[in-house]
C-alpha positions in Angstrom: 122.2 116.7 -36.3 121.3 113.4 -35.4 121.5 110.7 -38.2 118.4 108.7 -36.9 116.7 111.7 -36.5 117.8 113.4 -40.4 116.3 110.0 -41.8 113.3 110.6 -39.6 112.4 113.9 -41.2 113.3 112.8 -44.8 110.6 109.5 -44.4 107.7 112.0 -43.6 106.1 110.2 -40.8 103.4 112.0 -39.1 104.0 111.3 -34.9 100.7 113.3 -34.4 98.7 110.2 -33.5 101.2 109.4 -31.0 101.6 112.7 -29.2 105.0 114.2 -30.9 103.3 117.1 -33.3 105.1 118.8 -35.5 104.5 122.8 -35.9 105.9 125.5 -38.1 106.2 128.1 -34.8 108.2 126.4 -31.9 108.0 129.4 -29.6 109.5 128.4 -26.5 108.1 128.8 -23.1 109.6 130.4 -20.1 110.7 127.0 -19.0 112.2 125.9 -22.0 116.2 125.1 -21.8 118.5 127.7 -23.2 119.8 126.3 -26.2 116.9 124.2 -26.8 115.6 123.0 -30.2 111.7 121.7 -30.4 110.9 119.1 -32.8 107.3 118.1 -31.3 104.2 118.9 -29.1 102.0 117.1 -27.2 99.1 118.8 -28.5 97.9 119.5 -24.5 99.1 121.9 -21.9 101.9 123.1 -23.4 104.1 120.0 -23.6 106.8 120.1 -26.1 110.3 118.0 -26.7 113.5 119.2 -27.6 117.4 118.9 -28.1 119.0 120.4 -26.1 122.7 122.2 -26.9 125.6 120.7 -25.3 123.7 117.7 -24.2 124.1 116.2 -27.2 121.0 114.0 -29.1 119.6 113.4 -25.6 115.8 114.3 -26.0 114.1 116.1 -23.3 110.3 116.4 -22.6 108.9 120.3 -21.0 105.8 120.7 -19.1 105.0 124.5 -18.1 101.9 123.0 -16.4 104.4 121.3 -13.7 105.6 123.0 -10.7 109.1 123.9 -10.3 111.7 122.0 -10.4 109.7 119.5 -12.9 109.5 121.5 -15.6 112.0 119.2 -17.8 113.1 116.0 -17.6 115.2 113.8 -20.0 113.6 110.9 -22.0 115.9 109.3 -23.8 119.8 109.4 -24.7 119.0 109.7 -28.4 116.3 110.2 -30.9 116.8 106.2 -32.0 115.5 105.9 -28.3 113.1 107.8 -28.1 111.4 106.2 -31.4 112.0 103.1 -29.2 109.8 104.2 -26.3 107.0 105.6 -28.3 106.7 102.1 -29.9 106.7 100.2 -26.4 104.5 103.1 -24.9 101.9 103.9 -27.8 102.0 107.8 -27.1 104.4 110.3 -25.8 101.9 110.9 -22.4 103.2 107.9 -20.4 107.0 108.8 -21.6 106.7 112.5 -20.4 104.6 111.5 -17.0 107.2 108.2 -16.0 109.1 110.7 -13.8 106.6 111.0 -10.8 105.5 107.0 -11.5 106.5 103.7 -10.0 106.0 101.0 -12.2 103.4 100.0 -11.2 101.2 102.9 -11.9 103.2 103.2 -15.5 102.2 99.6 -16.7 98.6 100.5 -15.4 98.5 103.6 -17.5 99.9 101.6 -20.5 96.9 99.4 -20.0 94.7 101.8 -19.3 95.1 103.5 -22.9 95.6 100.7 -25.1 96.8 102.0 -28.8 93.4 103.0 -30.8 93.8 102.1 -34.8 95.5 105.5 -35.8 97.8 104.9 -33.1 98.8 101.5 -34.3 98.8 102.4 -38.1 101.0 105.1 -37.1 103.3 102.8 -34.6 103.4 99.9 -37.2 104.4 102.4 -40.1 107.4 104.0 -38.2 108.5 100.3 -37.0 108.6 99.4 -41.0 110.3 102.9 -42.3 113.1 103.6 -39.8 113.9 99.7 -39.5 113.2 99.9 -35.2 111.9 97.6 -32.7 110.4 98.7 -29.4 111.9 99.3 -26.4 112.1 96.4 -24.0 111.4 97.8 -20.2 110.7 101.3 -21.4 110.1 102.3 -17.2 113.2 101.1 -16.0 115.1 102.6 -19.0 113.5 106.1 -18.1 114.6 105.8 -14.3 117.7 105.2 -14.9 118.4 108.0 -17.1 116.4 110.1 -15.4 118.3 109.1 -12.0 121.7 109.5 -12.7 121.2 112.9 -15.0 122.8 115.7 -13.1 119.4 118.6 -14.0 121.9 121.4 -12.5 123.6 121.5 -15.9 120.2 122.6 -17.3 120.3 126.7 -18.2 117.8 128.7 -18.7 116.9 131.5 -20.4 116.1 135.3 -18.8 112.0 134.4 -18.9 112.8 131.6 -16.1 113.8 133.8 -12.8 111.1 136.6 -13.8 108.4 136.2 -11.7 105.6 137.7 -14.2 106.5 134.8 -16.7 107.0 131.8 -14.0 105.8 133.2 -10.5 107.1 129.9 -8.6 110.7 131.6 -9.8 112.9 132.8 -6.8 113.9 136.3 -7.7 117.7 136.6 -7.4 118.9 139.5 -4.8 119.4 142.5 -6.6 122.5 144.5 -5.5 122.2 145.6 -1.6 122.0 149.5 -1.6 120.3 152.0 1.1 118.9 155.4 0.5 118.3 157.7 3.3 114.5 158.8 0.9 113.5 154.4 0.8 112.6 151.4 2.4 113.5 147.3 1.9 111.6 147.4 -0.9 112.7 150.6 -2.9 113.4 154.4 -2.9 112.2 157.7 -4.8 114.6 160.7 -5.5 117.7 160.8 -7.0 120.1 160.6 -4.1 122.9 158.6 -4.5 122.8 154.8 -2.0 124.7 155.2 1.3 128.2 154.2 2.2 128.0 151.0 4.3 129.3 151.6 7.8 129.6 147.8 9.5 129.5 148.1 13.1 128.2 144.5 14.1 127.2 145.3 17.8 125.2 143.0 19.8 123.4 143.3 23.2 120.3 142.0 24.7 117.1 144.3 25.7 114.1 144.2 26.6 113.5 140.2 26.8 115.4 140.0 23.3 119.2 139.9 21.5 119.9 142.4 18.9 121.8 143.0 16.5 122.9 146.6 14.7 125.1 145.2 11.6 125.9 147.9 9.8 124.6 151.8 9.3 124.8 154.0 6.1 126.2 157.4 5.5 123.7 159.2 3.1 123.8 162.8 2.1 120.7 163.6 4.0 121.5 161.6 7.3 122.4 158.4 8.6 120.3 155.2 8.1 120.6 152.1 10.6 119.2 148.3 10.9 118.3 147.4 13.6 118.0 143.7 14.0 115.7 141.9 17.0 116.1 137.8 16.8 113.3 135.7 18.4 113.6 132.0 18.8 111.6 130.1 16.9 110.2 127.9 19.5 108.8 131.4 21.1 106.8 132.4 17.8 105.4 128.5 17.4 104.0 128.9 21.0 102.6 132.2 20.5 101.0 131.1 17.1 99.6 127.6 19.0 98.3 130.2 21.8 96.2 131.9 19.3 95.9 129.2 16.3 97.1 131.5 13.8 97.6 130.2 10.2 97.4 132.0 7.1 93.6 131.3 6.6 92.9 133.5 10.2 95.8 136.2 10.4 93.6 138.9 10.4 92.2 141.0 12.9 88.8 140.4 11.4 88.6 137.3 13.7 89.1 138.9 17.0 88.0 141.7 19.3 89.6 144.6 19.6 90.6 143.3 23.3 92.2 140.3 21.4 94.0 142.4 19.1 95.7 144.4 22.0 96.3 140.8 23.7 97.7 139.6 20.5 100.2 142.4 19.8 101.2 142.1 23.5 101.9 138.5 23.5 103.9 138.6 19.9 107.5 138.1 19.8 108.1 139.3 16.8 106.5 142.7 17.5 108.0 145.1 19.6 107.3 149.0 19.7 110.3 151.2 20.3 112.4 154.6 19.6 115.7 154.6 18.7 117.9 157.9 19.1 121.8 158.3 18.1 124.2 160.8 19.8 126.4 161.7 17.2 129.7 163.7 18.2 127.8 164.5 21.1 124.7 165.6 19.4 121.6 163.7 19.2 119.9 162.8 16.0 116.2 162.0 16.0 114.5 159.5 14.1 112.5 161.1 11.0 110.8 158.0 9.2 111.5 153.9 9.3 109.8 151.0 7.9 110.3 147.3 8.8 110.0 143.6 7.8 109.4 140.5 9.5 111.1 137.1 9.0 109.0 134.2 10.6 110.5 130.8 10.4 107.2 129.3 11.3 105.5 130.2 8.5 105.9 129.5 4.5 107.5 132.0 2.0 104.9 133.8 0.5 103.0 134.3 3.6 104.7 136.1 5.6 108.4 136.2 4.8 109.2 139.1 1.8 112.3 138.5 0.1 113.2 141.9 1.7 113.2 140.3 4.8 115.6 137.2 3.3 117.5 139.2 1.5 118.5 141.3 4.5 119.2 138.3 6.5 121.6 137.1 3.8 122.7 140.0 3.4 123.5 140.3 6.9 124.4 136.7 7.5 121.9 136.5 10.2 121.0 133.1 11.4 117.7 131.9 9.6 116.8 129.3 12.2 115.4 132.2 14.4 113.0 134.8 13.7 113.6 138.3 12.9 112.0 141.9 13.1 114.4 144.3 11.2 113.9 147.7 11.8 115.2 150.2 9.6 115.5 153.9 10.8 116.8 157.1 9.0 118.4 160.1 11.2 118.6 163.2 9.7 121.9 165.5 9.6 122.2 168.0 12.2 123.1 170.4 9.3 122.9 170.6 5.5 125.8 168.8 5.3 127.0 165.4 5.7 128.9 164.9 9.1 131.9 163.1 9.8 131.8 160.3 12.6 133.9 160.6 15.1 132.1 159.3 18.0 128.8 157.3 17.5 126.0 155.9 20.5 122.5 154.7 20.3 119.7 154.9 22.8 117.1 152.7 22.7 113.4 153.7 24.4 110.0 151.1 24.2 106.8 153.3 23.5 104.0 152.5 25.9 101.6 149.0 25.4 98.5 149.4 25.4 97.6 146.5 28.0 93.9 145.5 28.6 92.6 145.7 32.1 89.6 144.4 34.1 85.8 145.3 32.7 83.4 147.7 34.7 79.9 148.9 34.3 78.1 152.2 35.6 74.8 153.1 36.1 74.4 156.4 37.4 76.6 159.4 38.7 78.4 158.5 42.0 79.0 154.9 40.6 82.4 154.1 41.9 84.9 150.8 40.5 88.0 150.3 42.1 91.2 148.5 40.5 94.9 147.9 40.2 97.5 148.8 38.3 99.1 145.6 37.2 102.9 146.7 37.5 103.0 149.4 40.3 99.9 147.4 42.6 98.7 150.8 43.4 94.8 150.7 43.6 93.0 152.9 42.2 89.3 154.2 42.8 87.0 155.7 39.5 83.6 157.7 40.7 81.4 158.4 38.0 80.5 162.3 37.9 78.4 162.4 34.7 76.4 159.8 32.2 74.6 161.3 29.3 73.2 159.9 26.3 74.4 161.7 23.3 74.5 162.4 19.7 77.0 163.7 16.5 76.1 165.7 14.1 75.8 163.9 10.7 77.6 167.4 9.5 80.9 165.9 11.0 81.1 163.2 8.7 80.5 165.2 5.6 80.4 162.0 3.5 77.5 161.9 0.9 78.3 158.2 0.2 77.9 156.8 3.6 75.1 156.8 6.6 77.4 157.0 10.0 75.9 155.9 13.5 76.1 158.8 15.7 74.3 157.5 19.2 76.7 157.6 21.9 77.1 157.8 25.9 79.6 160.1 27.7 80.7 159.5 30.9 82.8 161.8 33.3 84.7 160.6 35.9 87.6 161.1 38.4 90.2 158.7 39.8 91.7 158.2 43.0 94.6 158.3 43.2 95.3 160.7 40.2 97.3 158.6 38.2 99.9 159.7 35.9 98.6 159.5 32.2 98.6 155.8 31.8 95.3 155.2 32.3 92.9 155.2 29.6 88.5 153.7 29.1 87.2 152.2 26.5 83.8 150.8 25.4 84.5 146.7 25.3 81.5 146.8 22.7 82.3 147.9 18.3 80.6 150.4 17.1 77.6 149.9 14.3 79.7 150.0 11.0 78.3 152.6 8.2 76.2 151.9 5.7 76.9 152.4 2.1 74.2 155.0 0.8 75.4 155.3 -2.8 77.7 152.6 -3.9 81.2 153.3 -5.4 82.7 152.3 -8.7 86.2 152.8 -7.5 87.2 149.5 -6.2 90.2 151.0 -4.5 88.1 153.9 -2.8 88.4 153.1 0.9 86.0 151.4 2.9 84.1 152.5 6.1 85.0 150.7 9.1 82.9 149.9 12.4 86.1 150.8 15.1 85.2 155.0 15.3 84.3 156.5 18.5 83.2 160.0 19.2 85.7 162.2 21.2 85.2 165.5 20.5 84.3 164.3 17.0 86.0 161.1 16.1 88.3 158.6 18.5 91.0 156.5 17.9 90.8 153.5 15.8 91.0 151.1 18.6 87.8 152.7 20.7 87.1 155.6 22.5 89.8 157.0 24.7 90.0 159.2 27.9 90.7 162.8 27.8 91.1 165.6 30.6 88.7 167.9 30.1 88.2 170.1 33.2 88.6 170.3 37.0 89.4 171.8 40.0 92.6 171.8 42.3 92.1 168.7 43.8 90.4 166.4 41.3 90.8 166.1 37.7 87.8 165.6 35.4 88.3 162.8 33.0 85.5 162.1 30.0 85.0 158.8 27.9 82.9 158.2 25.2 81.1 154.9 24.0 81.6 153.4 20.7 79.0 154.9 18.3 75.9 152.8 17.3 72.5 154.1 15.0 70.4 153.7 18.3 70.8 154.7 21.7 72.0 151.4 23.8 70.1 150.2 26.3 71.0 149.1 29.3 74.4 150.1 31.1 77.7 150.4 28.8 80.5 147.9 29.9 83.7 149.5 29.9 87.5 148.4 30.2 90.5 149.9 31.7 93.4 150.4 29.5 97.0 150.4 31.2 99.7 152.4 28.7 102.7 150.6 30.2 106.2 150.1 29.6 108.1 147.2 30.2 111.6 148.1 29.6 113.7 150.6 30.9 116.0 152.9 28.5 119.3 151.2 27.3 122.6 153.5 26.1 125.5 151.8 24.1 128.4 153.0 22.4 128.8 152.2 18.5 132.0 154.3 17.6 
């Protein structure tokens, strides 16, 4: 122990005044050094000093109110100093906040807070006892320790990296396993993790490069990662396009035409189906889950540590962005299969892409349009237009009061197209109102984007069906969005083109 500091505690000086308290419980906080022992508090926001094992009788200063790294910075290279300072400095606040000063805000602060009487009865008392004068140029004696000390030697203790206790703490990676039954982010069962198959292939589709880096041999089937990169000068034009930021990334701020737009026009987002032929036979996808790295964006908003972890992991190149797709193929049979040839096929599911806006007033309305990748032009005649209603029965909710006003319009096209075609209402519905409110703050809530077909639509609108018709011509039927009174005035409707935009690519893996 210190020898300056031994005398200290056997003269009985009280350091309260000054802002270095002493307690009988020196519970540490999350932040406090490993090895640390605390001889005084500040008396505010958790502030305490400390020894520090292996460092010697350096004295340190923690402040769990600070954001990491800051939590702890050194003060002085020995207690003898550290008396020092608090004699040129009058209280331990303008030691423990030097380290984000320049001198000229420190020697404002000292002037700022001259020593009150307690301060300088305490100051001139521990001046007398330990024999100690103060420190001349306190500021640049605190830079220049704090400057050349080397803060990686600082350990910490368990409470540090745990997220609950400091959630500014990065969460090391945990050991990379994959379960056929689990996701990036966990698994349930009590099958055993996969045996890592690395395959690193690379090819480019559909307006993108890939990457499969490995797959994993599980006792219920394989599981692969598949790995799309986007340049990150793609995603900041995209996110400029649209002016997304954290405050507006939801699709609360757009129409449901945006939506579709704004799924179309991300490059991070791409639909698709993956198949394997294994030995010849082909597997089938049976469930998959995905995360998103956006270099664009901060941590936190966007970017999981699944999605890091994977690209570490991986050593994928964080400079770009990354969707990484993880798909789990099921066995053929009961039992594992040995690999001894392996391929992949990869298939993009439709896009839903918005087309032009139409409105109809009466049967034998005709609007004519065309499709926007094969040119063919196409001719809709309305056949039917009825105003409609939904039984409140269907909804058999006591809690809520749904609209159930709709029109329903029948139609043909010309040519008959192949089913790629779709109508929806360009207006939302009325959303439901709550009749008896619900203590369950996790119940769900009712939404305005239902549409009656046959009972209820898809979430995105009302869709077209085939309900009927002869030889020549097929009947088609769409219905509006649902709203508590009939609409007046003619519905304004939008074509919806279901469209692909990449063909089918094969590879070979094994």
């Amino acid at each position: 122990m210190d020898k300056v500091f031994q005398k200290f505690l056997r003269s009985g000086i009280d350091l309260s005044p000054v802002g270095v308290e002493r307690r009988e419980d020196n519970n540490p906080y999350f932040c406090t050094p490993k090895g640390a022992s605390i001889f005084g508090w500040a008396g505010v926001d958790g502030i305490h000093f400390c020894f520090v094992r292996d460092f010697g009788g350096m004295v340190f200063s923690v402040s769990p109110m600070n954001s990491a790294p800051d939590f702890v910075h050194p003060l002085a290279n020995d207690f003898e100093d550290f008396l020092r300072l608090l004699l040129a400095c009058s209280d331990s606040a303008a030691l423990e906040q030097a380290w984000m000063w320049d001198k000229a805000q420190f020697e404002a602060f000292l002037q700022d807070n001259p020593p009150t009487q307690d301060q300088q009865r305490t100051l001139s008392e521990l001046a007398e006892k330990m024999k100690l004068t103060p420190m001349e140029q306190p500021w640049v004696y605190i830079k220049k320790l704090q400057a050349s000390f080397d803060y990686s030697k600082i350990k910490y203790t368990e409470d540090y990296y745990d997220v609950d206790m400091n959630p500014e703490a990065e969460p090391t990676m945990p050991e990379w396993k994959v379960y056929f039954e689990g996701n990036f982010w966990g698994h349930s069962g009590k099958d055993h993790a996969g045996t890592e198959i690395r395959l690193n292939k690379q090819f480019d589709w559909a307006r993108h490069h890939w990457v499969i880096p490995a797959a994993y041999s599980c006792s219920k089937g394989l599981v692969m990662d598949f790995c799309m990169r986007t340049p990150e000068d793609d995603i900041r034009k995209f996110m400029t396009k649209w002016d997304l930021h954290p405050e507006n990334d939801s699709c609360e701020y757009f129409t449901q035409e945006q939506q579709m737009q704004i799924d179309l026009d991300n490059p991070l987002c791409l639909d698709f189906i993956p198949r394997l032929e294994l030995n010849g036979k082909t597997m089938r996808i049976s469930h998959g889950c995905s995360v998103v790295y956006n270099p664009c964006l901060p941590d936190g908003m966007i970017n999981e540590l699944e999605a890091k972890w994977a690209l570490e992991h991986y050593d994928l190149d964080i400079s770009y962005g990354w969707m990484i797709f993880r798909a789990a193929f099921p066995w053929a049979s009961k039992r594992r299969t040995e690999i001894k040839s392996l391929s992949f096929t990869m298939e993009q599911r439709s896009c839903r892409v918005p087309g032009p806006h139409f409105k109809t007033h009466a049967p034998g309305d005709s609007f004519s349009f065309t499709h926007p990748v094969s040119g063919t032009k196409y001719t809709l005649t309305v056949q039917e237009l009825e105003r409609q209603t939904i039984s409140e029965k269907r909804f058999g909710s006591d809690r809520w009061f749904y609209p159930t006003h709709f029109t329903a319009m029948s139609y043909t096209l010309s040519p008959e197209p192949d089913s790629d075609i779709s109508i929806c209402d360009c207006a939302e519905g009325d959303k439901p109102l709550e009749i008896a409110p619900c203590s369950d703050r996790y119940a769900p809530e009712a939404r305005n984007d239902m549409a009656c077909i046959g009972i209820i639509g898809g979430a995105d609108g009302p869709t077209a069906i085939v309900c009927g018709g002869s030889s020549k011509e097929k009947l088609h039927a769409a219905c509006s969005a649902l709203h508590f009174e009939p609409v007046e005035g003619d519905i304004e409707w939008r074509i919806v083109f279901n469209i692909k935009n990449s063909n089918e690519m094969s590879s070979e893996l094994i």
